[in-house]
N, CA, C and O of each residue as an XYZ file, in Angstrom:
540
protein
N      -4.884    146.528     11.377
C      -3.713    145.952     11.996
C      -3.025    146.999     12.877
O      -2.637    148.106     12.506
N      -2.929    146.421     14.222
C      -2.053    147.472     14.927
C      -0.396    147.160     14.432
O       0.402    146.296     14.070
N      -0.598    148.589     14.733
C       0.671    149.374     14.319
C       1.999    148.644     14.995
O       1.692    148.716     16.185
N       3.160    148.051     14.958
C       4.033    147.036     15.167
C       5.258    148.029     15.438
O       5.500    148.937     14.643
N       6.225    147.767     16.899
C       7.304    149.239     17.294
C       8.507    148.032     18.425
O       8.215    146.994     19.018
N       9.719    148.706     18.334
C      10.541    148.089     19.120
C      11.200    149.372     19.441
O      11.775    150.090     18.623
N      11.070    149.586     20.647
C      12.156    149.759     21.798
C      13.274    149.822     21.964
O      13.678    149.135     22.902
N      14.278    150.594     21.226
C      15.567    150.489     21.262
C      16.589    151.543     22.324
O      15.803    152.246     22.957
N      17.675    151.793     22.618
C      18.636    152.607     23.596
C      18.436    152.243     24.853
O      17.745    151.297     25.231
N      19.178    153.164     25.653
C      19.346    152.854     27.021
C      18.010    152.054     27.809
O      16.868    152.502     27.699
N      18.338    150.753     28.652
C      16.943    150.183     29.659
C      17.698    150.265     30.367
O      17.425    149.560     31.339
N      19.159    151.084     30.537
C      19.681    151.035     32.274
C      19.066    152.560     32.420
O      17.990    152.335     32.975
N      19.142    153.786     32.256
C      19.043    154.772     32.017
C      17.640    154.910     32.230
O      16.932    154.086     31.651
N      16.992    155.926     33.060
C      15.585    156.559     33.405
C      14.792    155.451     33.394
O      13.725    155.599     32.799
N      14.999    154.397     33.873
C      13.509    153.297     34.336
C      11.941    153.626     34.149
O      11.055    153.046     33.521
N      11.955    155.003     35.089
C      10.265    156.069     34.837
C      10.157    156.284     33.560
O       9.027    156.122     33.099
N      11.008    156.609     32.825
C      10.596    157.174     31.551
C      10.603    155.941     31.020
O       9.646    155.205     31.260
N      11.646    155.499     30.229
C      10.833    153.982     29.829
C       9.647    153.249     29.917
O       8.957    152.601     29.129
N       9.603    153.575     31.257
C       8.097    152.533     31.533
C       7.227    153.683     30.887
O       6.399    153.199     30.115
N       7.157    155.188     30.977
C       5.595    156.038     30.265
C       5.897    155.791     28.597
O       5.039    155.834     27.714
N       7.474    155.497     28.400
C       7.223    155.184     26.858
C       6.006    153.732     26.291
O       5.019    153.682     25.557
N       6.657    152.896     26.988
C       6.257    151.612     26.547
C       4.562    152.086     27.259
O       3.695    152.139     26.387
N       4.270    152.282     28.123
C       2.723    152.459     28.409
C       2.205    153.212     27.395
O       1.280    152.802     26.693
N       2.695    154.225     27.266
C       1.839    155.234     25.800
C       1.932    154.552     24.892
O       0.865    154.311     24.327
N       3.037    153.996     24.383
C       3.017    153.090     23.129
C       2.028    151.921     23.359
O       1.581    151.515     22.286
N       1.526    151.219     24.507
C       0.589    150.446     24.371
C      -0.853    150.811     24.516
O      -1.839    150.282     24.002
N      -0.752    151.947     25.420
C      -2.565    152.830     25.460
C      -2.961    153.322     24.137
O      -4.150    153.486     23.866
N      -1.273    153.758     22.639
C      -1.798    154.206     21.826
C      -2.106    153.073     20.722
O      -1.897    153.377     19.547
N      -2.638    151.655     21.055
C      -2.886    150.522     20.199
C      -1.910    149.778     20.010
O      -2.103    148.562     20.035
N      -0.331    150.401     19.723
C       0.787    149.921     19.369
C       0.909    148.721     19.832
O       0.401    148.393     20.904
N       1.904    147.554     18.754
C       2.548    145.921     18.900
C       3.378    146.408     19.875
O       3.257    147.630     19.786
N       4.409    146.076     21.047
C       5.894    146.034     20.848
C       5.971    144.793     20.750
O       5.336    143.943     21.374
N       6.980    144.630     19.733
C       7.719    143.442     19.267
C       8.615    143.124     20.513
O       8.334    142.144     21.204
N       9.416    143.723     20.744
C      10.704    143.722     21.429
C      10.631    145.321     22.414
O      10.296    146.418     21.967
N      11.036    145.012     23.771
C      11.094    144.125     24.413
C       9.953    143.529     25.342
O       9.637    144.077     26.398
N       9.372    142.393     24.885
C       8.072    141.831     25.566
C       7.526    142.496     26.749
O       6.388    142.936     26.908
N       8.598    142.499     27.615
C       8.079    143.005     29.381
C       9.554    143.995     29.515
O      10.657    143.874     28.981
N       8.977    145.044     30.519
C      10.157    145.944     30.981
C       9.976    146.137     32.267
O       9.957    147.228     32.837
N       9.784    144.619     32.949
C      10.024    144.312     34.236
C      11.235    143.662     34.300
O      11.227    142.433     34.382
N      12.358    144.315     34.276
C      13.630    143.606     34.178
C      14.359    143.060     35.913
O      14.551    143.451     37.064
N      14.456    142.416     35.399
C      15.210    141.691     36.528
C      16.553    142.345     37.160
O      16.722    141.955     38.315
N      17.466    143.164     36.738
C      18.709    143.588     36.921
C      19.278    144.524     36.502
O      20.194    144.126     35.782
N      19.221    146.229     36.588
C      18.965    146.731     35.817
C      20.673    147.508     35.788
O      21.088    148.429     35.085
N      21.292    146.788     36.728
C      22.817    147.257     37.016
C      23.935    146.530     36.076
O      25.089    146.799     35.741
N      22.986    145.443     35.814
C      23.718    144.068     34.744
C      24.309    144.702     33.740
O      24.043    145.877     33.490
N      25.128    144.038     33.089
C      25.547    144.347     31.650
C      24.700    143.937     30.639
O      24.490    144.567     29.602
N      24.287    143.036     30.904
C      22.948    142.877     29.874
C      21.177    142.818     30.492
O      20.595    142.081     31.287
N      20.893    143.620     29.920
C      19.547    144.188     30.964
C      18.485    143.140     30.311
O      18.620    143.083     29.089
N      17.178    142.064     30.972
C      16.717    141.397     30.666
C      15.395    141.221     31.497
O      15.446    141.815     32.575
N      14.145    140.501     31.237
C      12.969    140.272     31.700
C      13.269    138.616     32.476
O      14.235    137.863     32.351
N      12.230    138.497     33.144
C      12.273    137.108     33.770
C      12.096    136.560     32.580
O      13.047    135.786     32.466
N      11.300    136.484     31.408
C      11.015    135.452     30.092
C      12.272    135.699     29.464
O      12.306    134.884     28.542
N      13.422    136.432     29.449
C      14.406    136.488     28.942
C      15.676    135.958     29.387
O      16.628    135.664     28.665
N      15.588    135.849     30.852
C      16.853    135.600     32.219
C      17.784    134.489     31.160
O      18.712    134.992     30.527
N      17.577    133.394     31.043
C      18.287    132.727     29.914
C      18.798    132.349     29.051
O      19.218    131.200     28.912
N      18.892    133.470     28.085
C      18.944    134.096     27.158
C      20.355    134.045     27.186
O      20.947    134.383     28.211
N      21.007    133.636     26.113
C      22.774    134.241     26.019
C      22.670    135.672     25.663
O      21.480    135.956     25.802
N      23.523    137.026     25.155
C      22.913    137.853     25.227
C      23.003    137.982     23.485
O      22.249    138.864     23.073
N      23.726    137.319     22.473
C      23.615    137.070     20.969
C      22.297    136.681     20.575
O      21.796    137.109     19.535
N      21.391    135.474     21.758
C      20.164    135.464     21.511
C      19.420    136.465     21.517
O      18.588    136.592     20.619
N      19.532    137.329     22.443
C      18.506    138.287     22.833
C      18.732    139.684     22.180
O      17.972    140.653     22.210
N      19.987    139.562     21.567
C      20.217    140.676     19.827
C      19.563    140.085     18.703
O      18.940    140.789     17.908
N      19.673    138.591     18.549
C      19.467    138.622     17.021
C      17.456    138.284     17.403
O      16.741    138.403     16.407
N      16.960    138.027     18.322
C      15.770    138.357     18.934
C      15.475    139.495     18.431
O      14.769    139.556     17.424
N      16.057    140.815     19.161
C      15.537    142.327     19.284
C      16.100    142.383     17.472
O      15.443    143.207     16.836
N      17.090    141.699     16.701
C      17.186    142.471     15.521
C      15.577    141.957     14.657
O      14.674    142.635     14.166
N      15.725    140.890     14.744
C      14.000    140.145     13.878
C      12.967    141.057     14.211
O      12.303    141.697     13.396
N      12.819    141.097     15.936
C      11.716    141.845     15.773
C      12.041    143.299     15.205
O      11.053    143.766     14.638
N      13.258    144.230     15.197
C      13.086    145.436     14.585
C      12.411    145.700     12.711
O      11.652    146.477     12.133
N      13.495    144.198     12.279
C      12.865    143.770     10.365
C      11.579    143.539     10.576
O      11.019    143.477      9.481
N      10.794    143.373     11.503
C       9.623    143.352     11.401
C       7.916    144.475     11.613
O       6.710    144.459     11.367
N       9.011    145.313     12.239
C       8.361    146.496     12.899
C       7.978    147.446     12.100
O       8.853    147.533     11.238
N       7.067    148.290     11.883
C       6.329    149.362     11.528
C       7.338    150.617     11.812
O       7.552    151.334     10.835
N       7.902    150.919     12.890
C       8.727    151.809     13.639
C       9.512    151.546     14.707
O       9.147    150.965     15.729
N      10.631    151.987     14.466
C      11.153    152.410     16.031
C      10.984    153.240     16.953
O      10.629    154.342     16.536
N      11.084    153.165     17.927
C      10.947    154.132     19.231
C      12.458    154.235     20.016
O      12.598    153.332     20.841
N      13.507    155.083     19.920
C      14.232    155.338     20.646
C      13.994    155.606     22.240
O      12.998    156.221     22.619
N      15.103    155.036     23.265
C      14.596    156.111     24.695
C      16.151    156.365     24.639
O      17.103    155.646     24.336
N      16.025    157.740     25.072
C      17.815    158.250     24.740
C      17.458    159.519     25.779
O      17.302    160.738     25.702
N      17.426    158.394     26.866
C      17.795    159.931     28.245
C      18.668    160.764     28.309
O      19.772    160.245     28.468
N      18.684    162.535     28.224
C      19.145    162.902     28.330
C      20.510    162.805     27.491
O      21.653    163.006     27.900
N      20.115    162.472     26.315
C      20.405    162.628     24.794
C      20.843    161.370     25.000
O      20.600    160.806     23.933
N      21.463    160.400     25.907
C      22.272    159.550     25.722
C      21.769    157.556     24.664
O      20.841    156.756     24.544
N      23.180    157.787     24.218
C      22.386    156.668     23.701
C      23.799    155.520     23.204
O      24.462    155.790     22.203
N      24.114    154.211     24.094
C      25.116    153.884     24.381
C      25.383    153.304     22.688
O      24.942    153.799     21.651
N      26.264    152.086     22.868
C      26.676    151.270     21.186
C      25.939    150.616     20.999
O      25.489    150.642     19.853
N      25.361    149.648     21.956
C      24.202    148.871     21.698
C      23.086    149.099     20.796
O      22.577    148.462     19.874
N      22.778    150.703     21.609
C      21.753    151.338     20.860
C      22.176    151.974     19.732
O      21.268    151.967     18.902
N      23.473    152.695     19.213
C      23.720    152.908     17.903
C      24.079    151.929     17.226
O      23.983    152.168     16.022
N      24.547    150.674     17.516
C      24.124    149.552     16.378
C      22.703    149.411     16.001
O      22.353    149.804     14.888
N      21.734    148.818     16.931
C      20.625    148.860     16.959
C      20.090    150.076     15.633
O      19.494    149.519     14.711
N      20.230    151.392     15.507
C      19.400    152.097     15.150
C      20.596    152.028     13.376
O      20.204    152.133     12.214
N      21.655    151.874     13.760
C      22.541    151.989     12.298
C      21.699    150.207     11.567
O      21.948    150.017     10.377
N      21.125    149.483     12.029
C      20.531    148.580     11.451
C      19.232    149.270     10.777
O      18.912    149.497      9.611
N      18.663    149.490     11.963
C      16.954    150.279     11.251
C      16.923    151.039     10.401
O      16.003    151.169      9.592
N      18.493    152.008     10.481
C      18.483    152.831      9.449
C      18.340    152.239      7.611
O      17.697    152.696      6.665
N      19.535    150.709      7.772
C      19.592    150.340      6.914
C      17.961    149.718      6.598
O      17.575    149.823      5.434
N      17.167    149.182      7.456
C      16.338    148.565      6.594
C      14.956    149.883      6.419
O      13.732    149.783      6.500
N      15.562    150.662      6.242
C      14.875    152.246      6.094
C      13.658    152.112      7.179
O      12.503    152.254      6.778
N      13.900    151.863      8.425
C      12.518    152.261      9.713
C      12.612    153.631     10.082
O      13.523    154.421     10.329
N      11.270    153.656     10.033
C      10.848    155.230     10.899
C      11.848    155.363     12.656
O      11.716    154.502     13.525
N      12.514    156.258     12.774
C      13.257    156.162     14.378
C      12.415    157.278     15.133
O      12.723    158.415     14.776
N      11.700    157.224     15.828
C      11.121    158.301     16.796
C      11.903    158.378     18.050
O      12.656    157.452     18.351
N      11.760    159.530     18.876
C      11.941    159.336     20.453
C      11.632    160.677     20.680
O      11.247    161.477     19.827
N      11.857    160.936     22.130
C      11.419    162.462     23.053
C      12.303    163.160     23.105
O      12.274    164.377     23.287
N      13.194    162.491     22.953
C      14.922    163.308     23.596
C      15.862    163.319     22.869
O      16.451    162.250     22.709
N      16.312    164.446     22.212
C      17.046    164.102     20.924
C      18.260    163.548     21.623
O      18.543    163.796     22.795
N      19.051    162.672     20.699
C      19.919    162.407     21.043
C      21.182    163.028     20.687
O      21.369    163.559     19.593
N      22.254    162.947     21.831
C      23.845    164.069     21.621
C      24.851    163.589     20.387
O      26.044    163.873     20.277
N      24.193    162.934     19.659
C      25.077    162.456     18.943
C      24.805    162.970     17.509
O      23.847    162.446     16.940
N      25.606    164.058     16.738
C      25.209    164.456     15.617
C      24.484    163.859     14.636
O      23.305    163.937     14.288
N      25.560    163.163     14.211
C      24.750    161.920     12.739
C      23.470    161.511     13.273
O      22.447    161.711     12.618
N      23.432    160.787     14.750
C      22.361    160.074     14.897
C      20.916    160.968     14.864
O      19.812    160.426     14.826
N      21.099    162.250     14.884
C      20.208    163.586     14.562
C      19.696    163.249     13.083
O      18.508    163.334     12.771
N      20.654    162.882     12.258
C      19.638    162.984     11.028
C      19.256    161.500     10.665
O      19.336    161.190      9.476
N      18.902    160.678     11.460
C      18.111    159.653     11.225
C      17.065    159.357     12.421
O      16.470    158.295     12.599
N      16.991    160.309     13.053
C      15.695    160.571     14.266
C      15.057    161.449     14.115
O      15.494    162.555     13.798
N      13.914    161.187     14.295
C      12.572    162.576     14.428
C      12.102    162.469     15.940
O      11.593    161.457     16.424
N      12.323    163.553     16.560
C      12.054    163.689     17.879
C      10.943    164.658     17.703
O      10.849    165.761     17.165
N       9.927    163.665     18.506
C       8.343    164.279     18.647
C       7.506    164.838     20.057
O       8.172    165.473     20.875
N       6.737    164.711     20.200
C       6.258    165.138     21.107
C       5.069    164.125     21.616
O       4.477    164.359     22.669
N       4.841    163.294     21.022
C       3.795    162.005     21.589
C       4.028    161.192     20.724
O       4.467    161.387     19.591
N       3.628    159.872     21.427
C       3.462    158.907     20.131
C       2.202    158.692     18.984
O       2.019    157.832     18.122
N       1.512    159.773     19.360
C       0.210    160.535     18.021
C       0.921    160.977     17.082
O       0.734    160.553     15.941
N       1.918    161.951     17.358
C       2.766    162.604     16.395
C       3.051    161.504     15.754
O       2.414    161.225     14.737
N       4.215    160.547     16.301
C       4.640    158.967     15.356
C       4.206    158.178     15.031
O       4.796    157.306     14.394
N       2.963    158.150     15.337
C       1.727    157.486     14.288
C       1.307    158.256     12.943
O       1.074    157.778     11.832
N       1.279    159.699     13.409
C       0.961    160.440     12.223
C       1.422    160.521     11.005
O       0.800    160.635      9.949
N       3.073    160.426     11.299
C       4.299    160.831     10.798
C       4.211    159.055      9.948
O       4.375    159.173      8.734
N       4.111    158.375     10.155
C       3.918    156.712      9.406
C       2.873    156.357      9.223
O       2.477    155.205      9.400
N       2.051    157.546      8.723
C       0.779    157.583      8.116
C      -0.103    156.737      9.165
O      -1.195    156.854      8.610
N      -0.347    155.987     10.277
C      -1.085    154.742     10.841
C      -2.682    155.428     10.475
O      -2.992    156.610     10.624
N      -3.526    154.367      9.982
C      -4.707    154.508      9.858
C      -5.591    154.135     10.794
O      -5.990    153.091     10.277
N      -6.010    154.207     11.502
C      -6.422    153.292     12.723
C      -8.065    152.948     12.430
O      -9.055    153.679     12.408
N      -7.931    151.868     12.271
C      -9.839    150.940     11.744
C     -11.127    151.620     12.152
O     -12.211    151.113     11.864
């Protein structure tokens, strides 16, 4: 079974990097649950979204991204340049509770949120680190 990951923090923030996250996470076998496509339509919006999403109220498209996180193997933070808005510290103060692995590249500036992230160096490392066995 491949390994199952959602995408959480800034999608206004570093576009390039985002997109080599979500590509490595899919060259390295990885599900993403959430967010399906990171061809977003609007990236200036207050709520950042895919064309399969445009419709979406944006309560849908939280309690969406929260299911798929209860369902996930791991998280993957993107926290450019440490940053990482409320959205995304709700987001990760959830994962914390349902005890998920939190990875990302860039630690983030926010103390506490330091000791519930492991900042790695590939997503090999965060496969490693959640034991993934690969068939």
């Amino acid at each position: 079974m491949r390994p199952r990951v959602v995408i959480c923090g800034s999608f206004h923030r570093d576009p390039a990097g985002l997109k080599r996250i979500f590509r490595e996470l899919e060259a390295t076998g990885c599900r993403i649950l959430s967010p399906l496509s990171i061809d977003f339509i609007d990236t200036a919006s207050a709520v950042v979204s895919s064309s399969t999403e445009f419709d979406m109220a944006i309560e849908e498209l939280e309690k969406f991204h929260l299911r798929a996180m209860r369902d996930a193997d791991f998280i993957w933070l993107h926290a450019p340049a440490g940053h990482v808005g409320i959205s995304g510290a709700y987001e990760l103060g959830y994962a914390s509770c349902l005890n998920k692995a939190i990875f990302c590249f860039e630690q983030p500036s926010d103390e506490m949120l330091l000791t519930r992230i492991r900042v790695v160096r590939s997503v090999f490392e965060a496969l490693e680190a959640i034991d993934y066995q690969p068939l």
